[in-house]
C-alpha positions as a Markdown table, in Angstrom:
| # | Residue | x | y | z |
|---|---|---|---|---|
| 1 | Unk | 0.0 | 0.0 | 0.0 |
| 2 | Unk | 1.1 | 3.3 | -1.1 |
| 3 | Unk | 0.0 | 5.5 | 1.8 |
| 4 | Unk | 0.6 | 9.4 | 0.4 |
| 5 | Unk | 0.6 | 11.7 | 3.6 |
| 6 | Unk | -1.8 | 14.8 | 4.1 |
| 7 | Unk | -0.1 | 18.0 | 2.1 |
| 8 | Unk | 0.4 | 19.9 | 5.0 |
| 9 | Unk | 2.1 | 17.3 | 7.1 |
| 10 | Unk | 5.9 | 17.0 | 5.7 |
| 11 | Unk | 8.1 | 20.0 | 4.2 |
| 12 | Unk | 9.2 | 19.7 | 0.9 |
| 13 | Unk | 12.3 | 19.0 | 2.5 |
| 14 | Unk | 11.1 | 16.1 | 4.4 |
| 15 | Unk | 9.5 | 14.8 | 1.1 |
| 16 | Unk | 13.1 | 14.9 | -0.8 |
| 17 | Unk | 14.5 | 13.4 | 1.8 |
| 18 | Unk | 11.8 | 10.3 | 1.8 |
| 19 | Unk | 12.4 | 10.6 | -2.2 |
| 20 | Unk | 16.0 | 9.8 | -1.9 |
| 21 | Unk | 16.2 | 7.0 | 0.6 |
| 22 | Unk | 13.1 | 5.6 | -1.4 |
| 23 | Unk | 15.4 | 5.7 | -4.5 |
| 24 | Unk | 18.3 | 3.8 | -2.6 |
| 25 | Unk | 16.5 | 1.7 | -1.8 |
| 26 | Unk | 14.5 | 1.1 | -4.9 |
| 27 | Unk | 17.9 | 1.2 | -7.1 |
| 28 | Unk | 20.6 | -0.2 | -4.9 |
| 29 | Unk | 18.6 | -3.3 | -2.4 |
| 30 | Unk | 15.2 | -3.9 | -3.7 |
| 31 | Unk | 17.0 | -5.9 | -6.6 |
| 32 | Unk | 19.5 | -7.6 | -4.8 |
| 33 | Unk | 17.9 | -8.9 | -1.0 |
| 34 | Unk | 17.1 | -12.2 | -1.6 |
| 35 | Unk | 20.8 | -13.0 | -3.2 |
| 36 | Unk | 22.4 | -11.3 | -0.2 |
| 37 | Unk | 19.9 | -13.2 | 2.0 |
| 38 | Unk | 20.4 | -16.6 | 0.9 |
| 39 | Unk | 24.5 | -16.1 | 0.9 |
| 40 | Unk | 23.5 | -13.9 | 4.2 |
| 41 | Unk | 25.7 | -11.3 | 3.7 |
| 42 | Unk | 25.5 | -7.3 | 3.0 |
| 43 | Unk | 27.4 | -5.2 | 1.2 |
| 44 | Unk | 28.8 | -2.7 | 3.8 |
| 45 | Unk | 29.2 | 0.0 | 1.1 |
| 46 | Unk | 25.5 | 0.8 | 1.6 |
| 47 | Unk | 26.0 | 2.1 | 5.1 |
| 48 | Unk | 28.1 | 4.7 | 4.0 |
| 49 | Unk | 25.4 | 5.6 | 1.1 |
| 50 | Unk | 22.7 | 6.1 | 3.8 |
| 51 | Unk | 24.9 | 8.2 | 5.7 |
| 52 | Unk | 25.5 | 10.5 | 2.8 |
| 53 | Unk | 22.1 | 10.9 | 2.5 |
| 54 | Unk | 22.2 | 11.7 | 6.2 |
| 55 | Unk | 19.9 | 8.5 | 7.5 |
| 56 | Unk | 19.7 | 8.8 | 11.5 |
| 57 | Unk | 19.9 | 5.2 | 13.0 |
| 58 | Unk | 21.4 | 3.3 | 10.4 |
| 59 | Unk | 24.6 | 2.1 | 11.8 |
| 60 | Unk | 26.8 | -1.1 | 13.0 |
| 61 | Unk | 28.9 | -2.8 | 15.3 |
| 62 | Unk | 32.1 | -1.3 | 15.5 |
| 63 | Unk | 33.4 | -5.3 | 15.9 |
| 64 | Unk | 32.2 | -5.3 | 12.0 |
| 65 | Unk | 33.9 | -1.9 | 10.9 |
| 66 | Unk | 36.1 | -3.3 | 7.6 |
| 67 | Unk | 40.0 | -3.2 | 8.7 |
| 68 | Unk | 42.0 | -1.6 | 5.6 |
């Protein structure tokens, strides 16, 4: 279900923000979750594409942080 939110209730801001973690996700996991789930692993590259976008809560274990 595609639930659209009364006008007055998110800022354009808000919106573009919603747009462009929708996108992310749309372009860069939507395609790939069941292959990553059935060799259950994820590509840690993604965290640091939410963070550009500024996502709040999306983090890790520092025990997993990639050593160079």
């Amino acid at each position: 279900m595609d639930a659209r939110p009364l006008p007055h209730y998110f800022s354009p801001d808000h919106e573009a923000y919603r747009a462009g973690l929708r996108d992310l996700v749309e372009r860069e996991i939507a395609p790939f979750v069941n292959e990553w789930d059935e060799a259950e692993t994820f590509p840690r590259g993604l965290y640091r594409k939410f963070a550009e976008l500024g996502a709040p809560g999306i983090g890790y274990d520092e025990d997993l942080k990639e050593h160079p």
